[in-house]
C-alpha positions in Angstrom: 24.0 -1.6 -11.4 25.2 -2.4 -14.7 27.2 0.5 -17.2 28.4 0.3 -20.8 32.1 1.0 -21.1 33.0 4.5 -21.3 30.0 5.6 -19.1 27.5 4.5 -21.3 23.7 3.7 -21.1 22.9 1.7 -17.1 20.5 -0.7 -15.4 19.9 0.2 -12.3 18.5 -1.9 -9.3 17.6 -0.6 -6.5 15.0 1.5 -4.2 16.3 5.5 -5.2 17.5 6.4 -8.1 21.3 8.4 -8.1 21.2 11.9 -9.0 23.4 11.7 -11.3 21.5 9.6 -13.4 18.2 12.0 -13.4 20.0 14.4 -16.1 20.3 11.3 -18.4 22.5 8.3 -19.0 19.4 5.5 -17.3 18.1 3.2 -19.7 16.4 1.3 -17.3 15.6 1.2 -13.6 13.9 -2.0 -11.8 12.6 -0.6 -8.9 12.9 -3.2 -5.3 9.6 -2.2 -4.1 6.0 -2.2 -5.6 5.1 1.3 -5.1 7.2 4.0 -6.9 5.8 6.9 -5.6 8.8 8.3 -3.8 10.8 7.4 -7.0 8.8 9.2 -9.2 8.6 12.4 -6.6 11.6 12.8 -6.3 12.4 14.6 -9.1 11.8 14.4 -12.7 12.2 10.8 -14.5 14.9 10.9 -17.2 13.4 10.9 -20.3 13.1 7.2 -22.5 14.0 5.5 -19.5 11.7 2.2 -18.3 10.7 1.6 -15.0 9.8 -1.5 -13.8 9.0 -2.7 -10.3 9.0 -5.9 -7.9 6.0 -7.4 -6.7 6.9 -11.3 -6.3 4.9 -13.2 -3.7 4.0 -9.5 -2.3 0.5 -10.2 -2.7 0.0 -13.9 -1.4 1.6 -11.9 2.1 -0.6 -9.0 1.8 -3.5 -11.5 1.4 -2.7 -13.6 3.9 -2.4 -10.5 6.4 -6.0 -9.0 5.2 -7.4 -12.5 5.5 -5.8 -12.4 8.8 -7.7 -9.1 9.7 -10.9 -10.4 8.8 -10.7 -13.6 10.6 -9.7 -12.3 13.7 -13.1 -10.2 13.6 -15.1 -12.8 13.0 -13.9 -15.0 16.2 -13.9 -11.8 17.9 -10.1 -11.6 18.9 -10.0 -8.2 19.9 -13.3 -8.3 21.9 -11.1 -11.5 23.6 -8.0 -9.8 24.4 -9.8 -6.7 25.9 -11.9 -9.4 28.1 -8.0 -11.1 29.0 -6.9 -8.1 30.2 -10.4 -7.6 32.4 -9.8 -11.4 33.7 -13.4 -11.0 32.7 -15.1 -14.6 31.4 -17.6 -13.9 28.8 -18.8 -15.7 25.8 -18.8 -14.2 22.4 -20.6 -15.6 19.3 -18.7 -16.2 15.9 -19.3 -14.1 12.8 -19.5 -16.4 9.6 -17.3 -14.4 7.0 -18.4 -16.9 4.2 -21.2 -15.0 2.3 -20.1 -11.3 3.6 -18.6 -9.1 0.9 -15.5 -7.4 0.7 -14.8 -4.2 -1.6 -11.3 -3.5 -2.5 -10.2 -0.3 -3.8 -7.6 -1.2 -6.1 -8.1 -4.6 -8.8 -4.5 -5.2 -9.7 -2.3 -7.9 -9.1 -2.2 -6.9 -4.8 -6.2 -6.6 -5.2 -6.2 -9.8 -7.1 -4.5 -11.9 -4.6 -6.5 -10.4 -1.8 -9.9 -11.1 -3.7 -8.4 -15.0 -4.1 -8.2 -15.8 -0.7 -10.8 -14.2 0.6 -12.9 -15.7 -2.6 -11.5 -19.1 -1.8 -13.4 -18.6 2.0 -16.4 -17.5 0.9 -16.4 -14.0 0.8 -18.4 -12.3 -2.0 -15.5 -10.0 -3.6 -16.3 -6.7 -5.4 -13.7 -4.9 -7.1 -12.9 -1.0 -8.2 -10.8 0.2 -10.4 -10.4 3.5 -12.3 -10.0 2.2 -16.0 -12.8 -0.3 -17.0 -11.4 -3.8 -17.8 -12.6 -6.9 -17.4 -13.3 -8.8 -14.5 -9.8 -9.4 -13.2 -8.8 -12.7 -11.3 -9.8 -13.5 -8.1 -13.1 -10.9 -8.0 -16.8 -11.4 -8.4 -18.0 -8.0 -9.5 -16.4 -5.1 -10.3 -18.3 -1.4 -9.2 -17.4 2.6 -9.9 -15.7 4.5 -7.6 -18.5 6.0 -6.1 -21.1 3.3 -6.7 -22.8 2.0 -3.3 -21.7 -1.6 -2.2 -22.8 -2.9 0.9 -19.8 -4.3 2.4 -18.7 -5.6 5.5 -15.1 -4.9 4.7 -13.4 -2.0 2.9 -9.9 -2.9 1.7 -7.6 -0.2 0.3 -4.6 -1.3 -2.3 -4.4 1.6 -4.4 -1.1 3.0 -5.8 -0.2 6.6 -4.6 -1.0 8.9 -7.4 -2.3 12.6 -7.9 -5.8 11.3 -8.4 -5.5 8.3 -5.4 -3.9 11.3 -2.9 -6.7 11.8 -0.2 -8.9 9.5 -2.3 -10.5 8.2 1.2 -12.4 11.2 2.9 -15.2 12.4 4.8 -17.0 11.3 1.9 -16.1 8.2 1.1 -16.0 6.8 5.1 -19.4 8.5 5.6 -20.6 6.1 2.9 -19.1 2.7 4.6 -21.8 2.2 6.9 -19.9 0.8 9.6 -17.7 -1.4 7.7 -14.5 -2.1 9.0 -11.5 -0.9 6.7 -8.2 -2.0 5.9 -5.4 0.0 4.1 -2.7 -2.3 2.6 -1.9 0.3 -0.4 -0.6 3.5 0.3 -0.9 5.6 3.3 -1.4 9.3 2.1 -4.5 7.6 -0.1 -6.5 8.4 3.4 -7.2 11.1 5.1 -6.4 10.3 8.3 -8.1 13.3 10.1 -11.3 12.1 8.5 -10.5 8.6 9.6 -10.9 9.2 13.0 -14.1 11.7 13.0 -15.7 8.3 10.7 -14.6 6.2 13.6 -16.3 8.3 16.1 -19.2 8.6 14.5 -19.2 4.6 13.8 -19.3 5.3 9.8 -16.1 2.5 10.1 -16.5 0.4 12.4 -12.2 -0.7 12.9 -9.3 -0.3 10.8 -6.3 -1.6 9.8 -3.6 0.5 8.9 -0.6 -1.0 7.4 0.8 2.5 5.9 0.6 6.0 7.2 1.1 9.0 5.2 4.3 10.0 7.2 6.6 6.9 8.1 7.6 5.9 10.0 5.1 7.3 13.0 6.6 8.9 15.6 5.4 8.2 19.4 3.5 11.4 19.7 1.6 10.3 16.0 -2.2 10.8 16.3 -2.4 7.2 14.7 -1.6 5.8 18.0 -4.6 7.1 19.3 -7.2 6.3 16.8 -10.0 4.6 18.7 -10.8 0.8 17.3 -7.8 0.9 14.9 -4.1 -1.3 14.7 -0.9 -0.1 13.1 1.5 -2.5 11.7 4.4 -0.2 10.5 4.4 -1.3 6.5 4.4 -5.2 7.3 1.8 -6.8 5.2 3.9 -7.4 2.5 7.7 -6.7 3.3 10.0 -7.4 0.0 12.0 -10.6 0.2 15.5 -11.2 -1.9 13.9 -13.7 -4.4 11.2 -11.9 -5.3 13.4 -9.1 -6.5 15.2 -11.6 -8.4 12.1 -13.1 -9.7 10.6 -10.1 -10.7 14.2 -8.7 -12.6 14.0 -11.7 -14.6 11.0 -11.8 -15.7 11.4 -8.4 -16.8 14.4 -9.1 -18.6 13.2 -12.1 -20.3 10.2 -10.1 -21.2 12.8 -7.5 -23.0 14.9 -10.0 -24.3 11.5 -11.1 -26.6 11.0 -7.8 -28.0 7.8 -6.9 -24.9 7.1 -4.3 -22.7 7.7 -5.7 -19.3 4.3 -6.9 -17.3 6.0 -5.0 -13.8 6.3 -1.8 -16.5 5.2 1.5 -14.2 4.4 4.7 -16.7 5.9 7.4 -15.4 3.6 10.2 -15.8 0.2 7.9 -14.7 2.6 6.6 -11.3 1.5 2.9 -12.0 
């Protein structure tokens, strides 16, 4: 935290924002995780003041971890480890993940990095996003939020918003066709109830849940019983010291040359 003398305007780093500094008094608050929905719920955001965030390497981990997810499908690695535990001896054939397609919910910089490296293995990347743009890095299509995609695998890196709350429901898993699914975003994006019914019903085939809507789970969670489903307690893409200091940098050079920072969040949008 930095202050002016005499109490002055502040910068603020860190992951909540004091109080004190809600009624005024903030000029600008670099936030040490990517997602500022608890900042912003919290309580009102003082007015004029920016809001930037750290994402760092953040994506190349989150990536690497759906990448991870995908692989281990395709050599069957859960099939394997249930046969282990059998002592049962039983080959398995390999699924080719080159020429699949992957849709992922969510094109920004996270979205982006996961679309590289599962781009750079062959995988057929489609994008969605709620504001048309242009094709952003790392995709081969973009599609509407509602526009059918045939996909092997569904990935989920939205930001937690009014409009993204709840945004995967009976719906929206009905349409996934068995697809496995992978939430890397933010947990209360997903209904979970309907999660499990589409899981029954083999609608999703498995998921991947790196963020619940209540962290972190207690024992007695439903999640722990979702059938065909891992929880990895909000792992994929854990913050590291350098990319906070990375990130804080940038931003201030950014200022320093008279531009709106590129980690800027907007308050009243959430991203």
């Amino acid at each position: 935290r930095a202050a002016a003398p005499g109490g002055g305007p502040c910068v603020y780093v860190g992951a909540t924002l004091p109080e004190a500094l809600r009624g005024g008094g903030l000029l600008w608050f670099h936030s040490v995780n990517a997602g500022t929905d608890a900042l912003l719920d919290a309580g009102p955001w003082p007015p004029g003041a920016l809001l930037t965030r750290t994402v760092g390497r953040m994506g190349e981990r989150i990536a690497q971890y759906v990448l991870a997810w995908v692989l281990a499908e395709c050599q069957s690695v859960p099939e394997f480890a249930a046969q282990h535990e059998r002592a049962e001896w039983r080959r398995i054939p390999s699924e080719l993940a080159a020429g699949q397609t992957t849709l992922i919910h969510g094109a920004g910089r996270i979205g982006s990095a996961v679309a590289g490296l599962l781009r750079a293995c062959g995988i057929r990347t489609v994008g969605v996003a709620r504001t048309p743009r242009e094709l952003p890095p790392g995709f081969d299509a973009m599609a509407g939020p509602d526009e059918p995609v045939d996909a092997r695998w569904v990935v989920a890196a939205l930001p937690l918003t009014g409009t993204t709350r709840g945004y995967f429901g009976a719906d929206r898993f009905a349409a996934m066709g068995g697809a496995s699914f992978i939430n890397v975003g933010r947990g209360a994006t997903v209904d979970l109830v309907a999660l499990e019914a589409a899981l029954h019903a083999g609608t999703v085939g498995r998921a991947a849940l790196d963020v619940l809507p209540d962290e972190p789970a207690a024992p007695d969670d439903p999640c722990w019983r979702l059938p065909r489903t891992v929880v990895t307690s909000h792992s994929a893409g854990i913050t590291a010291d350098e990319d906070v200091v990375t990130d804080f940098t940038a931003c201030l050079r950014d200022l320093a040359a008279g531009r709106l920072p590129a980690l800027a969040v907007d308050p009243a949008r959430g991203y």
